[in-house]
C-alpha positions, -999 to +999 in steps of 0.1 A: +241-076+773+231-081+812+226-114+825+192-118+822+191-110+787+220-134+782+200-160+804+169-158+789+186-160+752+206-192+763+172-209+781+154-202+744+182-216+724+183-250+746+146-252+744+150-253+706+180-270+702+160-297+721+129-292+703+150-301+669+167-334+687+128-344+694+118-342+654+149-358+647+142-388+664+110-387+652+116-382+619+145-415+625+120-434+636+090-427+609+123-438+584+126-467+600+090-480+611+066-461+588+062-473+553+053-448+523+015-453+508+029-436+476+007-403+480+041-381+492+075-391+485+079-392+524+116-405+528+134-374+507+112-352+529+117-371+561+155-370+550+151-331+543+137-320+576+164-343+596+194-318+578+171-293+581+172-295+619+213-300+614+210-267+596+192-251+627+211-267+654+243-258+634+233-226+636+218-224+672+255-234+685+271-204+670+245-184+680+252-197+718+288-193+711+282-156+700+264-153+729+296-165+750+317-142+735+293-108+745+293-118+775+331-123+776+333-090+758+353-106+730+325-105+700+342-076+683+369-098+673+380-123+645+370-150+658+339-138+655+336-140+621+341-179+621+304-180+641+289-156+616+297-174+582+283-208+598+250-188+605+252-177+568+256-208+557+236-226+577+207-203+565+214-207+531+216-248+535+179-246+549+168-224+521+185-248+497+167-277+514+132-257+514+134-250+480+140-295+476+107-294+492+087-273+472+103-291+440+087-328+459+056-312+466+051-289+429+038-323+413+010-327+435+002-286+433-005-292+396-043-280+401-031-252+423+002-236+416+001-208+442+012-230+463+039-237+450+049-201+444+041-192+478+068-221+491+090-207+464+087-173+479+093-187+514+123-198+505+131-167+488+127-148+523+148-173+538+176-165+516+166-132+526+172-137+560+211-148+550+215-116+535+205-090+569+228-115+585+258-112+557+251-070+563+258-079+603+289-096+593+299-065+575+291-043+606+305-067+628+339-060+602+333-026+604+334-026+645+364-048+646+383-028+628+374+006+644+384-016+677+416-021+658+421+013+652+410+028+689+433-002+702+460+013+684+460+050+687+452+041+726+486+028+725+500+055+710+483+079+729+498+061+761+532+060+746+528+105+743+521+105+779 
């Protein structure tokens, strides 16, 4: 990964990261100044958005860490692996949450249930998402250990000469 690419990944992933802070602290401050008028049960989904912007920040900082590590030329190590199960999890966490969300909204889709499939199905390609990122981890485990292995016979190739 060049610089610019590396750059321009990191200058994304601040921008967001911020953008998360900024519904946060809205979301804190609807909480504590914004009453409910009993159409939407607004503080569980006030509450679910602020973990689910942990769930992406969470993420976001491995993703930067990753990031650190290409550029370090260390990815294709153990350590590695520490970053990619928090993505994993962090994924699954905001499906988890999105699926809390269509269950508080399915009472007021009574008239039109497609909506509440279609949120359903949402949070089905979340999870989705988890899984291409679980069959990275298992390439990422595949190219350590080839590492490993081309570390090792380096050696003993260099021992022969």
């Amino acid at each position: 990964m060049g610089k610019l690419t590396t750059g321009a990944l990191r200058a994304v992933l601040a921008v967001v990261l911020a953008g998360t802070v900024f519904v946060q602290a809205l979301m804190v401050w609807a909480l504590a100044t914004d009453p409910e008028d009993g159409s939407l049960p607004l503080t569980p989904l006030r509450l679910i958005v602020i973990l689910g912007m942990v769930t992406a920040q969470v993420a976001l900082v491995c993703v930067w860490r990753l990031v650190t590590m290409v550029r370090r030329g260390t990815v294709f190590s153990h350590a590695a692996f520490r970053y990619v199960d928090t993505v994993i999890g962090s994924i699954v966490a905001a499906a988890l949450l999105w699926f809390a969300v269509t269950v508080l909204n399915a009472p007021g889709q009574r008239d039109d249930p497609g909506v509440t499939v279609i949120m359903g199905g949402i949070g089905l390609a979340v999870l989705g998402v988890a899984l291409i990122v679980l069959v990275m981890r298992m390439l990422l485990a595949q190219a350590v250990a080839r590492d490993a292995e081309a570390t090792q016979m380096q050696a003993e190739l260099d021992g022969v000469i």
